[in-house]
NUBA-451759 format. One record per residue (C-alpha): z, x, y. Coordinates in pm, 1 decimal. Each point is the difference from the previous one (the first is absolute). Last residue first. Layout:
+----------+----------+----------+
:       pz :       px :       py :
+----------+----------+----------+
:        Z :        X :        Y :
...
+----------+----------+----------+
//
This chain:
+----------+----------+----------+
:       pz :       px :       py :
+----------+----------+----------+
:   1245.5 :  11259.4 :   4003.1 :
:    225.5 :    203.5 :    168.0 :
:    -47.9 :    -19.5 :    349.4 :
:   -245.2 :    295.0 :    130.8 :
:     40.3 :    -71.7 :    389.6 :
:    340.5 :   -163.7 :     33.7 :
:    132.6 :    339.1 :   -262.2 :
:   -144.9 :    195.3 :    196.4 :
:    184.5 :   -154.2 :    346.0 :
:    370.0 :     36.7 :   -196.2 :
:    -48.6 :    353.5 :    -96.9 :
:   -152.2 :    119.1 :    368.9 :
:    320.0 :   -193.0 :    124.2 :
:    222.9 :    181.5 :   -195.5 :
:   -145.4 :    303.4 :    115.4 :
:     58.6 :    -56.7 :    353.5 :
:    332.5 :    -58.6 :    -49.2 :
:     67.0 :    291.7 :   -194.4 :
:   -134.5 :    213.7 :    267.5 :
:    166.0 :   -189.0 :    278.9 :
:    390.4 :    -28.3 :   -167.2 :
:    -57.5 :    361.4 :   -118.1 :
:    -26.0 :     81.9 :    422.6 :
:    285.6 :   -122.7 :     84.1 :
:     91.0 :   -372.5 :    129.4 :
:     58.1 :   -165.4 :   -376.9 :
:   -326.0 :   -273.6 :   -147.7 :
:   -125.5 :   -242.1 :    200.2 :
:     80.7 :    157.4 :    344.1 :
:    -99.6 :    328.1 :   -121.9 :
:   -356.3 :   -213.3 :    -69.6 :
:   -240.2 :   -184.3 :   -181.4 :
:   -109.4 :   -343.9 :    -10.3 :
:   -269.4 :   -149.9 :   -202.9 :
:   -243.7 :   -327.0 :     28.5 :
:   -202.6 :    -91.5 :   -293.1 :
:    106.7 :   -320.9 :    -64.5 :
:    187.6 :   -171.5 :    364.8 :
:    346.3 :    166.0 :     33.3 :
:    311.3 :   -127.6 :   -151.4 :
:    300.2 :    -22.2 :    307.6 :
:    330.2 :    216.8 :   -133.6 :
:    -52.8 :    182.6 :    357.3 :
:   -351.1 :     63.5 :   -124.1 :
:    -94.6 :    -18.3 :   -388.1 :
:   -325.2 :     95.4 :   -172.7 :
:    178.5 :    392.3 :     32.5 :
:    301.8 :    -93.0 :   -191.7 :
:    311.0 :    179.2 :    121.6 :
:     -2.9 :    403.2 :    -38.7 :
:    138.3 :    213.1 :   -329.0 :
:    299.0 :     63.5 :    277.9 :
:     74.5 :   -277.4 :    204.3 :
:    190.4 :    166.1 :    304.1 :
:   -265.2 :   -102.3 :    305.4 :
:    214.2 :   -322.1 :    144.6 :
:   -197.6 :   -321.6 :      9.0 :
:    155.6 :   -288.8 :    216.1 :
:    244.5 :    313.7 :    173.9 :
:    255.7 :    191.6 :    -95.6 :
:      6.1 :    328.7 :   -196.3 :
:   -322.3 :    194.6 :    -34.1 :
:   -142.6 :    -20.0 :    350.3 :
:   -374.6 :     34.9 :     40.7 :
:   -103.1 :    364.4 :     62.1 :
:   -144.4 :    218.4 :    333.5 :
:   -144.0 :   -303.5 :    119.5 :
:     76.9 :     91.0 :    375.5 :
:    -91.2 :    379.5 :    -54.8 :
:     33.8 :    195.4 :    348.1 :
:   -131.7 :    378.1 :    -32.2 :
:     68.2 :    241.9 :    298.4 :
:   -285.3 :    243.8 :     -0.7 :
:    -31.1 :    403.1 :     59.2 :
:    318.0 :     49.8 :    197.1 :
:     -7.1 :    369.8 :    143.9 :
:    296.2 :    262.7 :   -100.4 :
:     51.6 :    254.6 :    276.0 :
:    208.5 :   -165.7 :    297.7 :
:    258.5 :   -201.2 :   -139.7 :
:     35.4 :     89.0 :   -324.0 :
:    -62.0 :    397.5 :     57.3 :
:    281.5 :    -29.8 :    237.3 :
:    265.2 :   -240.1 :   -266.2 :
:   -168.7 :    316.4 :   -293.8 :
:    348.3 :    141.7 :    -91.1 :
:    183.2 :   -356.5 :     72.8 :
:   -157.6 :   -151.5 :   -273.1 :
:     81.4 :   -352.5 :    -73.7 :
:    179.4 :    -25.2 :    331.6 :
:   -377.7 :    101.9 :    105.7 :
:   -166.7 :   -209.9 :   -192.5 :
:    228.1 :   -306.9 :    153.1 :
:   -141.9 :    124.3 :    338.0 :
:   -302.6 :    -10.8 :    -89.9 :
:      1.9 :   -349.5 :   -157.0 :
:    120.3 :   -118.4 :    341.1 :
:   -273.9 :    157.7 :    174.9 :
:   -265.9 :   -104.0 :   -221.6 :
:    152.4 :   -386.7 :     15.2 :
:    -17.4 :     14.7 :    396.8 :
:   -400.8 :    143.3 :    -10.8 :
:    -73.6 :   -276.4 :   -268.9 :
:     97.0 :   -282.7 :    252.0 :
:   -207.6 :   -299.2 :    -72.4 :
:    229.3 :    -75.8 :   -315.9 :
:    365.6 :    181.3 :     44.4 :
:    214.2 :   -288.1 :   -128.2 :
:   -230.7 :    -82.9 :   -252.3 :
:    -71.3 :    370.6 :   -151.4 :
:    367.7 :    -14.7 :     19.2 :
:      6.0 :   -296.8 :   -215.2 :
:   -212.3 :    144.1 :   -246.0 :
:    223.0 :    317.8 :    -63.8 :
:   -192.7 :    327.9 :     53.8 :
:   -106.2 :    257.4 :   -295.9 :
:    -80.5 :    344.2 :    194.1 :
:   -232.9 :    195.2 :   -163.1 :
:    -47.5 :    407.0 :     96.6 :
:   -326.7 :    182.0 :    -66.3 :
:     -1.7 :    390.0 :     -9.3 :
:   -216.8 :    243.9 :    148.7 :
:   -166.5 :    353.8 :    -79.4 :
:   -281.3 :   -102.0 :   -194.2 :
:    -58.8 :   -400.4 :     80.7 :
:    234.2 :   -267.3 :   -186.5 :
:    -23.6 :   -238.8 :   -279.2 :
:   -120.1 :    199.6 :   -223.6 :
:    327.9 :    201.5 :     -4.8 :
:    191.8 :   -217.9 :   -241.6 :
:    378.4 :    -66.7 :     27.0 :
:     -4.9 :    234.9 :    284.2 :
:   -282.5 :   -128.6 :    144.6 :
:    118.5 :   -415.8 :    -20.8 :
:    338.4 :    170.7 :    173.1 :
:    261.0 :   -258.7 :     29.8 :
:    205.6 :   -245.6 :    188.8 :
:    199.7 :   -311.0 :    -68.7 :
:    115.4 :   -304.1 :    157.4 :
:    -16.7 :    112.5 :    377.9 :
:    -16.1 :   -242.0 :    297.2 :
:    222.8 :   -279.6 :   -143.8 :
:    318.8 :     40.4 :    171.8 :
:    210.8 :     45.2 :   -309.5 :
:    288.9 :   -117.5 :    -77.6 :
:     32.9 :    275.1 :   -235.7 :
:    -45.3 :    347.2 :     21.7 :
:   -224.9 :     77.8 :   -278.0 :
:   -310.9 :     23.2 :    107.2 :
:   -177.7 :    128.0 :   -294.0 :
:   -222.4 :    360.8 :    -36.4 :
:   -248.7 :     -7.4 :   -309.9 :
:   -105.3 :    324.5 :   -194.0 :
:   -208.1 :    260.4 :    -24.3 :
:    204.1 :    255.2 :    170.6 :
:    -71.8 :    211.8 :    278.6 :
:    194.4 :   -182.5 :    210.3 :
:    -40.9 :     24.2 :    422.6 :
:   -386.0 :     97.6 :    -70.3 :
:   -135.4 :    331.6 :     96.8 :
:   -294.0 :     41.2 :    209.3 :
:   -212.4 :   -230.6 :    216.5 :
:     96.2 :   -372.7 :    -15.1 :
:   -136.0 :   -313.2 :    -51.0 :
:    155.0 :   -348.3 :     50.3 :
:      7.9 :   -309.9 :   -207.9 :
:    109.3 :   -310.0 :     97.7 :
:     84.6 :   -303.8 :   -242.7 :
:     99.2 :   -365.0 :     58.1 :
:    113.8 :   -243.5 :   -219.4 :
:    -54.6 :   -430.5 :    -55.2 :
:    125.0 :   -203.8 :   -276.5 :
:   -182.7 :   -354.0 :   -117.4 :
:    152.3 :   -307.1 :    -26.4 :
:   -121.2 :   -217.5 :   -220.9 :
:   -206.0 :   -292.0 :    185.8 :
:    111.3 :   -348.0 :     50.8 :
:   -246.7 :   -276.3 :   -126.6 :
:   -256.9 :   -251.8 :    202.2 :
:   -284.9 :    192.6 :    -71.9 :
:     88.1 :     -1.5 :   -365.4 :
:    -53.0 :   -404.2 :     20.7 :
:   -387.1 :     84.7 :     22.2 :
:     42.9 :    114.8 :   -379.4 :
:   -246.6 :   -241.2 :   -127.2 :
:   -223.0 :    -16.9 :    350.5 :
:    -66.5 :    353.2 :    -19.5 :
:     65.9 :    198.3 :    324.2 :
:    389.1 :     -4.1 :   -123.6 :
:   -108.2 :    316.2 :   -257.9 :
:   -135.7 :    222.5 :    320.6 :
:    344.9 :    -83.4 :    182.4 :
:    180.8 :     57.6 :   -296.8 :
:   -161.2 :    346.5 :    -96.8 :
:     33.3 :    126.8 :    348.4 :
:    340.3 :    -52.1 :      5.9 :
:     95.7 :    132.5 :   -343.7 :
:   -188.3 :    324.5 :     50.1 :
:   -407.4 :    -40.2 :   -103.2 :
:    -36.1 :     59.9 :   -428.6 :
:   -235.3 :   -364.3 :     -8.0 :
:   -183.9 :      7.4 :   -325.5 :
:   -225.1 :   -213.0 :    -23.7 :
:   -224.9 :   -200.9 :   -289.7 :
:   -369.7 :    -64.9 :    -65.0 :
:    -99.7 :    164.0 :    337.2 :
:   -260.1 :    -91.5 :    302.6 :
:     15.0 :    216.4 :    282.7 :
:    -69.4 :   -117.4 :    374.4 :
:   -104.9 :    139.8 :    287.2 :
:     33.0 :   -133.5 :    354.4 :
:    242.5 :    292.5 :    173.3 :
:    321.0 :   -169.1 :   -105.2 :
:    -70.4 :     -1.9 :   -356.3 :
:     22.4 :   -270.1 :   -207.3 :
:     57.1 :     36.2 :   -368.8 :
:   -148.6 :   -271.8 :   -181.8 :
:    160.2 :   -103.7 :   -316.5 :
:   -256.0 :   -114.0 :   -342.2 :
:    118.2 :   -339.6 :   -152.6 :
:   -310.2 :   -156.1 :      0.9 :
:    145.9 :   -285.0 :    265.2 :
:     15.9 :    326.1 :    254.3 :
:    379.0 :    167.9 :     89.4 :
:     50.2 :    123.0 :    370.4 :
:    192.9 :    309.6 :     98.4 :
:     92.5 :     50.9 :    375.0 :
:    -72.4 :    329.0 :    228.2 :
:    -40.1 :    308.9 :   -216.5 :
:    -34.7 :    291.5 :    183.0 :
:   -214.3 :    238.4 :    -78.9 :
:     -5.0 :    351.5 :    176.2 :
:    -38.3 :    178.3 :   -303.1 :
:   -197.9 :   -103.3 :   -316.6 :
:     61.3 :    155.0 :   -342.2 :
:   -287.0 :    -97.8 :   -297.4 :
:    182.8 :     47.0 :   -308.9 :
:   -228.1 :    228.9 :   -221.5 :
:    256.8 :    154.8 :   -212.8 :
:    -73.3 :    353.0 :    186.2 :
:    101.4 :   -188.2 :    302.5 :
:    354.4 :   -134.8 :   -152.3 :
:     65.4 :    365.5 :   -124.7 :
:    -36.5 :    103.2 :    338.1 :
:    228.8 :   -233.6 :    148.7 :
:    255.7 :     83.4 :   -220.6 :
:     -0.1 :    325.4 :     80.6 :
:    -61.3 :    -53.4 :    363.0 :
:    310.7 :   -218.4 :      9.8 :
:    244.4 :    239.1 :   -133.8 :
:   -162.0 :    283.2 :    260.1 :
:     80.7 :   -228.3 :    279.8 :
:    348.2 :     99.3 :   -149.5 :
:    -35.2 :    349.3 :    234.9 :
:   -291.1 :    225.4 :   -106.2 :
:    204.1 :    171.1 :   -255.6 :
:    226.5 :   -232.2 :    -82.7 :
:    363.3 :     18.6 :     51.7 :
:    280.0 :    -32.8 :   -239.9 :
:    335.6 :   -209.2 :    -79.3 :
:     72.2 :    166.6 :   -362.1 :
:    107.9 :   -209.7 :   -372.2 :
:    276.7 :    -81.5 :   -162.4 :
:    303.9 :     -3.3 :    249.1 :
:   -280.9 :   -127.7 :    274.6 :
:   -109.4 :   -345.1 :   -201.1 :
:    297.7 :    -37.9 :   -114.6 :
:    126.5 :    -16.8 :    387.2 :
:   -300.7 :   -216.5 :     35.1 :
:     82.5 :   -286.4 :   -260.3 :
:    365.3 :    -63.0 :     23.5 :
:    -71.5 :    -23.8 :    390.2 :
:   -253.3 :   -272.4 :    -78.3 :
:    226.8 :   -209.4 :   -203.4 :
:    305.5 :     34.5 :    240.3 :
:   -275.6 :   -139.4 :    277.6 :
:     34.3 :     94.3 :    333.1 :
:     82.9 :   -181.5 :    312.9 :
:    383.0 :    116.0 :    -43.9 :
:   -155.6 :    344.6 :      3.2 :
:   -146.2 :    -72.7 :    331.4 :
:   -406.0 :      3.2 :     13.8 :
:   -269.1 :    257.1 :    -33.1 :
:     14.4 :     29.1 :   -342.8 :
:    -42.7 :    400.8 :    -70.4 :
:    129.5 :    127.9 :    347.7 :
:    324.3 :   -241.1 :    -62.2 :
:      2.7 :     87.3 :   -342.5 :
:     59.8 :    349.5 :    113.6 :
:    203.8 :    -38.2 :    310.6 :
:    207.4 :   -272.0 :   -153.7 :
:    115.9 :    169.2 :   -305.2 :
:     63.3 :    348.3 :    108.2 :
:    265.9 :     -6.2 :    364.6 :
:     81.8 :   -343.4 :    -21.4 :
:      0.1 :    -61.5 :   -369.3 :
:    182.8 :    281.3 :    -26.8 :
:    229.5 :    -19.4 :    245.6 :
:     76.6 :   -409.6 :    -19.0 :
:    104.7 :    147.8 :   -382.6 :
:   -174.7 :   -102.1 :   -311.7 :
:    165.2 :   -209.2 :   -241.5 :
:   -265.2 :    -36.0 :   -260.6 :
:    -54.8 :   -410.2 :    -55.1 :
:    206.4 :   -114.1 :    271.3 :
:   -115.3 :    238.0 :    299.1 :
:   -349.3 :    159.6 :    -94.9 :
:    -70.0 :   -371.6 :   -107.9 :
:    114.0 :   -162.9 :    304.3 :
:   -198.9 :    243.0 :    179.8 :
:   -284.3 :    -47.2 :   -188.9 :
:      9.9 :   -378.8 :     23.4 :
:     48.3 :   -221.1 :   -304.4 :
:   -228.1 :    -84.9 :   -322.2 :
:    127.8 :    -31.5 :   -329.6 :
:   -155.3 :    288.9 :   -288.7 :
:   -312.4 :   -114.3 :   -125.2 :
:   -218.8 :    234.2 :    197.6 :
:    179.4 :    282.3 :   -110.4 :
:    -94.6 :    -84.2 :   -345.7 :
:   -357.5 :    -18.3 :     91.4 :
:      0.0 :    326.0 :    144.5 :
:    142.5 :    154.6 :   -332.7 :
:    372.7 :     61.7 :      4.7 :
:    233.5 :    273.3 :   -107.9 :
:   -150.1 :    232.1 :    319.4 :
:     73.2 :   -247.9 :    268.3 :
:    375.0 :    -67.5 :   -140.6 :
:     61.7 :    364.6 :    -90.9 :
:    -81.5 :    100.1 :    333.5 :
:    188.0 :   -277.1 :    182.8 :
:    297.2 :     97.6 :   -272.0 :
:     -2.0 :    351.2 :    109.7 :
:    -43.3 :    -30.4 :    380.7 :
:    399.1 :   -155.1 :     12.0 :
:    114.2 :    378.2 :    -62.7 :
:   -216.6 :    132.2 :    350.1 :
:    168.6 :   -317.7 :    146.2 :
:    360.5 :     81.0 :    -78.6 :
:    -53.8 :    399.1 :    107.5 :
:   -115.5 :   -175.8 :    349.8 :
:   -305.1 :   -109.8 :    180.7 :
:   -206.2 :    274.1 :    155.3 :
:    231.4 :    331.4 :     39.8 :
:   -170.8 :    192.6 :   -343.2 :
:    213.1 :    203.9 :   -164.9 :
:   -103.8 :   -134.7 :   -301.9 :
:   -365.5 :    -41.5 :     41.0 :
:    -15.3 :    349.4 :    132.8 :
:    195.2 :     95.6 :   -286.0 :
:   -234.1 :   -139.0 :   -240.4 :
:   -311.3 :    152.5 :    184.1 :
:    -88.6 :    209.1 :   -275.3 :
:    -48.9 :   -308.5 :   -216.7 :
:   -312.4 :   -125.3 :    217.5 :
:   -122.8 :   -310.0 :   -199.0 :
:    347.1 :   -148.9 :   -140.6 :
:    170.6 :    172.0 :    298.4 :
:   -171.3 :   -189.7 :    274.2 :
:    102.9 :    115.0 :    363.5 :
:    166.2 :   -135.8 :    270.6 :
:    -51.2 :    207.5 :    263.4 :
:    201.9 :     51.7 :    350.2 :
:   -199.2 :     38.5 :    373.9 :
:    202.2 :     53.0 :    282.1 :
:    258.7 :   -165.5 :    147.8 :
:    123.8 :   -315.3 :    216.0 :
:   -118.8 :   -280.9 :   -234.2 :
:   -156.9 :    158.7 :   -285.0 :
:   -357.1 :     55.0 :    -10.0 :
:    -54.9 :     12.9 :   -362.6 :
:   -227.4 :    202.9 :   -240.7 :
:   -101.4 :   -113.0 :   -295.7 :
:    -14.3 :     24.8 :   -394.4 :
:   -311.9 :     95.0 :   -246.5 :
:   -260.9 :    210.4 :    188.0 :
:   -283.8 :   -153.5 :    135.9 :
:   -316.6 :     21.6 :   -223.0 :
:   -362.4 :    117.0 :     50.2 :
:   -293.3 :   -218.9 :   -168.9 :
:   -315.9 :     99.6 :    -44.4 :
:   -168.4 :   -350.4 :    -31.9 :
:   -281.1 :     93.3 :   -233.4 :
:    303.8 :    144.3 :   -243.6 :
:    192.0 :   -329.3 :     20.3 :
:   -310.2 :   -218.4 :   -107.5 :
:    145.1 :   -352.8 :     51.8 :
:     33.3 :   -318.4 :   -171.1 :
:    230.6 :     39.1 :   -255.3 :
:    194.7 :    243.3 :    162.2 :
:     11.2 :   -218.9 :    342.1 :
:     81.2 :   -296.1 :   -208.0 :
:    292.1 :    137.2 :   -163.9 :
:    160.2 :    127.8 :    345.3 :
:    137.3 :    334.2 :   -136.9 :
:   -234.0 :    171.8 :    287.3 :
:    145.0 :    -88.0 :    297.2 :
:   -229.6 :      8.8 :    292.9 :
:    149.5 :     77.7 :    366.7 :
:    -60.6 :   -206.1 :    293.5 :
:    116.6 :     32.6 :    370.0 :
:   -234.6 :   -184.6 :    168.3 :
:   -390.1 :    -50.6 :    -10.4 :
:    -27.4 :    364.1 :   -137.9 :
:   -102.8 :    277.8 :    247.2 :
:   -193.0 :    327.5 :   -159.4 :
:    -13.6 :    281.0 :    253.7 :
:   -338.4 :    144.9 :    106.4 :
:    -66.8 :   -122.2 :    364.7 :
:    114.6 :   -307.4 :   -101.2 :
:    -59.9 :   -121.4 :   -383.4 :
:     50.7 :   -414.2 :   -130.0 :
:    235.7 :   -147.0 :   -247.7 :
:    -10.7 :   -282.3 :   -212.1 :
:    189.7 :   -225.7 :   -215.2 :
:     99.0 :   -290.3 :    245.2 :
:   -358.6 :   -137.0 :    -87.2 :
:   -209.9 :    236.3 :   -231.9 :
:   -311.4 :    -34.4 :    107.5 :
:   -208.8 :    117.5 :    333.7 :
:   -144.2 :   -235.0 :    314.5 :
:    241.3 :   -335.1 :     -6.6 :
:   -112.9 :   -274.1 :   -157.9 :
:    -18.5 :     67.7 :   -393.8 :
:   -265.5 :   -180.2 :   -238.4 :
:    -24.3 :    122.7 :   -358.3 :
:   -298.8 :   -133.7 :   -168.5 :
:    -22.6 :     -2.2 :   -364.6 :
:   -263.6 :    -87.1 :   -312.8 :
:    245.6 :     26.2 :   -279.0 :
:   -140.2 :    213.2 :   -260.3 :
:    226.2 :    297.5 :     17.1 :
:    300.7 :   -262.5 :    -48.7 :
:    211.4 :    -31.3 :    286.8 :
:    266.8 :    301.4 :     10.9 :
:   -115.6 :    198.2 :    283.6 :
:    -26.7 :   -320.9 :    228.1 :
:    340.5 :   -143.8 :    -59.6 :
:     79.0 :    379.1 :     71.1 :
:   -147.4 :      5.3 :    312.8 :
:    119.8 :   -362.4 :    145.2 :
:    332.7 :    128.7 :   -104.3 :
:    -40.2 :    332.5 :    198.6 :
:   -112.0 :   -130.5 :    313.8 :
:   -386.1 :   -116.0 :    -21.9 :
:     72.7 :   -400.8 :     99.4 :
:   -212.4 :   -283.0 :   -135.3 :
:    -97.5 :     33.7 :   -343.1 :
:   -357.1 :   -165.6 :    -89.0 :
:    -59.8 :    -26.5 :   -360.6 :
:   -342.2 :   -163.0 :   -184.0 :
:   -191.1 :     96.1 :    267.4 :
:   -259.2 :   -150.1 :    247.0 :
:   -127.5 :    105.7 :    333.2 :
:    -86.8 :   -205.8 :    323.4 :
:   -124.1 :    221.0 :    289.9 :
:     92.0 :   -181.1 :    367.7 :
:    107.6 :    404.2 :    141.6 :
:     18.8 :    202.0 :   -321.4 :
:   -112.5 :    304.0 :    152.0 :
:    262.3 :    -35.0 :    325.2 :
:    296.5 :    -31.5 :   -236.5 :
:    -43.5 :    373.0 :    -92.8 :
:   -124.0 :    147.9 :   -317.0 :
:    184.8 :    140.6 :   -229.7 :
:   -243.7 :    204.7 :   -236.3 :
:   -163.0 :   -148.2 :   -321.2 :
:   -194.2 :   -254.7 :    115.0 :
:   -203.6 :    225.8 :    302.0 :
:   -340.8 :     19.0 :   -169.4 :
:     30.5 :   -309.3 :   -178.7 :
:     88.2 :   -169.3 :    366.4 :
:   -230.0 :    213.4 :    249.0 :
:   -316.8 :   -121.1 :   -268.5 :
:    132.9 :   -395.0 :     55.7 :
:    -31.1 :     47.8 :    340.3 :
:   -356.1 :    109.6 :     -7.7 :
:    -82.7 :    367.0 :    101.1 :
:   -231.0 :     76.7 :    236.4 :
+----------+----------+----------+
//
């Protein structure tokens, strides 16, 4: 039979479950706590010779970055799309290995009372000037006022529009461009709405600056494999660096010894010894698990950022979809009741993600109706159906009867708010990782996170790296 310690060197290299590990102290010089997407690309950029364990409690990586398959159709988390002009995602990311597929420039909206109108994108899609011309979202006025919120976005580097003052977006799209109640009714809110999660007088000025040059320079796309696919690449390069990746862990309180060394606690009996930390856990988690040291027990005592919640459904369907365009559908009709923010086709825009001969539709549903109709998923399928079928009044029957509901989706930490709050998530370049809620951490202790950083997907990546910067330069100080 084979000892213990035989099963361990034979099995180091895989992810093994909690279960092995039961009561088994290891040592490292780096433990990161958390396997979403910052926790992955903390790990990824350590040094090669940093002796790493990456610890992650639920069962696969990749946090709110994931997707799983159902009876061969690709289902991300929620509604998700990955924008390729983020600079962190270029540096960081091999586009090719990703196959992406892109969603046309422009949208569709559901207007209030009729059909289905575009807006389109004449910088990117020139033969569709006249569309965007004759367009009935917003008015001639508005389509004029897009110029300077182009030419402001595209003028300025990132950090440049992170300098500019601070309001709410739709004080912004009001004072600063001059944007009708109709537009920003019937194209702004929808889509920033569906992006942010949140009220565009909830949103940051900053942040909407950001994404919208994000999407006039670069493409909103899809994976192959759904964005689970994101966090298997970097998870893979993270294996072949020799970082030891444990599911199913954890991580119950942290404890520092006299020699300096931190001892990660796990809730099934084991225990890892590290040099330094790097907690990449949402902001919650991360100050509950920060407060279990007696230093920073007064954490346990402060408020929490608030954190945005959204639904999704998605629903397959045999045969044609309603649009056979690759591109996103908005609820534009206003005072809205919350059951539909936007819809699209994951197949369309990429056809891995559904069986031969079907398509997959996503719904995008407002937190708060997710809230109102919790515990009563069969009442919230209804009323989504019948929205789909004022949507599409072609395929109302095949709505109702034909297409089947695969998996409703309900994300409570979707993303921490980025305007308002004790630590709003708009800081681009990140806020200092040895630092919690303006608190200094114990030597050797790291935070990383959207919530540290901006809520989007850049804001994790770069966060992550910074704090793989900050914890080499603990271990190898210069001399």
């Amino acid at each position: 039979m084979l000892s213990y310690c035989c099963i361990y060197l034979l099995f180091a290299s895989f992810w093994i479950p909690v279960s092995c590990f039961a009561n088994f102290k290891s040592s490292c010089d780096v433990c990161i706590i958390g396997g979403g997407v910052s926790g992955l690309s903390s790990a990824v950029q350590l040094p090669n010779d940093t002796k790493t364990i990456l610890v992650e409690a639920q069962s696969k990586l990749g946090g709110r970055v994931s997707s799983e398959s159902i009876d061969g159709f690709t289902l991300n988390l929620g509604f998700a799309v990955f924008i390729d002009e983020y600079p962190e995602s270029k540096a960081i990311f091999d586009y090719d290995e990703l196959q992406l597929a892109a969603f046309q420039p422009g949208a569709l909206i559901k207007r209030k009372g009729e059909g289905l109108a575009r807006i389109a994108d004449p910088l990117r899609q020139p033969t569709r000037l006249l569309d965007a011309i004759l367009s009935p979202v917003g008015t001639v006025f508005d389509k004029v006022r897009l110029v300077p919120l182009l030419l402001h976005v595209q003028s300025k580097n990132i950090s440049q529009l992170f300098d500019d003052d601070e309001t709410d977006v739709y004080t912004c799209l009001k004072s600063k461009y001059g944007f009708s109640d109709k537009m920003i009714q019937e194209f702004f809110q929808p889509f920033f709405e569906g992006i942010f999660f949140c009220p565009l007088k909830e949103q940051s000025s900053r942040m909407f600056h950001f994404v919208f040059k994000m999407f006039s320079e670069g493409r909103a796309t899809l994976p192959t494999g759904g964005m689970q696919a994101v966090a298997n690449q970097l998870c893979e390069r993270a294996r072949n660096k020799g970082i030891e990746i444990r599911l199913d862990s954890p991580v119950s309180r942290l404890k520092k010894g006299d020699d300096g060394m931190y001892k990660i606690m796990l809730k099934d009996g084991g225990e890892i010894e590290a040099k330094a930390i790097i907690c990449a856990t949402e902001g919650t988690t991360a100050r509950q698990l920060l407060s279990t040291l007696p230093e920073l027990k007064v954490l346990s005592e402060l408020e929490d950022q608030p954190e945005r919640s959204v639904g999704c459904m998605y629903y397959k369907l045999a045969g044609d979809a309603p649009v056979k365009e690759a591109i996103l559908i908005l609820n534009g009709e206003g005072a809205m009741d919350g059951s539909i923010n936007n819809v699209c086709f994951p197949s369309i825009v990429n056809p891995s993600y559904a069986r031969e001969g079907y398509h997959l539709c996503s719904v995008a549903i407002d937190g708060r109706m997710m809230t109102k109709y919790e515990g009563r998923e069969e009442e919230l399928d209804q009323v989504v159906r019948q929205a789909l079928g004022e949507w599409f009044p072609e395929y109302k029957d095949d709505i109702q009867s034909e297409w089947e509901l695969l998996r409703t989706y309900r994300i409570h930490r979707a993303q921490p708010a980025q305007l308002f709050g004790p630590m709003p998530a708009n800081v681009y370049g990140g806020r200092p990782c040895n630092m919690y809620r303006d608190i200094f951490l114990p030597s050797g202790l790291f935070v990383s996170g959207d919530y540290m950083n901006t809520a989007s997907l850049n804001g994790a990546l770069e966060s992550g790296k910074l704090a793989a910067i900050a914890t080499s330069k603990f271990l190898q100080p210069i001399s």
